[in-house]
C-alpha positions in Angstrom: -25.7 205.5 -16.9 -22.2 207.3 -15.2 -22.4 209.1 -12.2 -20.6 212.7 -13.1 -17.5 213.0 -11.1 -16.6 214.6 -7.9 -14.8 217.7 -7.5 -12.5 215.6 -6.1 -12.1 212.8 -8.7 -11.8 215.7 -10.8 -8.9 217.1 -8.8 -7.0 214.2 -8.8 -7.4 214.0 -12.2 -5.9 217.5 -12.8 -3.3 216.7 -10.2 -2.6 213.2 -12.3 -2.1 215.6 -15.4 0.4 218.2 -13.1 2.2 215.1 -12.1 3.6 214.2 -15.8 5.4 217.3 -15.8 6.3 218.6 -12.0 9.9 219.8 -12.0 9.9 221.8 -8.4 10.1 220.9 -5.0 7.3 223.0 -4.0 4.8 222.3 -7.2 1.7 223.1 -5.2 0.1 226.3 -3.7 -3.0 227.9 -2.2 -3.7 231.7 -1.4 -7.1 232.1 0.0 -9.8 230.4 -2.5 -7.0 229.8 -5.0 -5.0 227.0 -5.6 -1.9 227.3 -7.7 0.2 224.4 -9.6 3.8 225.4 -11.0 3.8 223.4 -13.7 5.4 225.5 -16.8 2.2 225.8 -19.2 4.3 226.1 -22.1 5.6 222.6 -21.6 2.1 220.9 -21.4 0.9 218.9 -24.4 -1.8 220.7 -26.4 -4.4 218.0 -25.0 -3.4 218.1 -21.2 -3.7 222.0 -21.6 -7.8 222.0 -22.3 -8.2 219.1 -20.0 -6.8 221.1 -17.5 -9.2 224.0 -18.5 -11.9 221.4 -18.6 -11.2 221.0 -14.4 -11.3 224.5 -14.0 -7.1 225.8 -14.7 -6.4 228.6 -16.3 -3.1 229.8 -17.2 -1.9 232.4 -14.7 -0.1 234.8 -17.3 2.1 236.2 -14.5 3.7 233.4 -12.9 3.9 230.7 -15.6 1.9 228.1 -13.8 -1.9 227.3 -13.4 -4.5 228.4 -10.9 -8.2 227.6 -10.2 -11.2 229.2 -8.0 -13.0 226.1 -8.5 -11.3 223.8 -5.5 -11.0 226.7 -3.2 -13.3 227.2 0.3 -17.0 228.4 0.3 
């Protein structure tokens, strides 16, 4: 029987994914309960892309990067 992961583990997971394909010195924010990676969605694999929706990252249509609610406060 597996345990189901932590929001965490599945955090570092995401970041793992972000990681193949940071190009910025400042890859990584947060405004309020959002967190934001700049990672250029067009240049993730098709299979990284609904993993990442899988952990709760959505494209952010605006900025070219992803964002999530799900690892934010309260």
């Amino acid at each position: 029987m597996s345990k189901e992961p932590t929001p965490i583990e599945e955090l570092l997971e995401a970041i793992k994914i972000f990681l193949k394909y940071d190009e910025g010195q400042y890859p990584i924010n947060a405004d309020h309960d959002i967190i934001y990676f700049y990672v250029d969605p067009n240049k993730v694999c098709e299979s990284d892309h609904i993993r990442l929706e899988e952990l709760g990252f959505d494209v952010h249509q605006e900025f070219d990067c992803y964002y999530s609610y799900k690892y934010g406060s309260c």
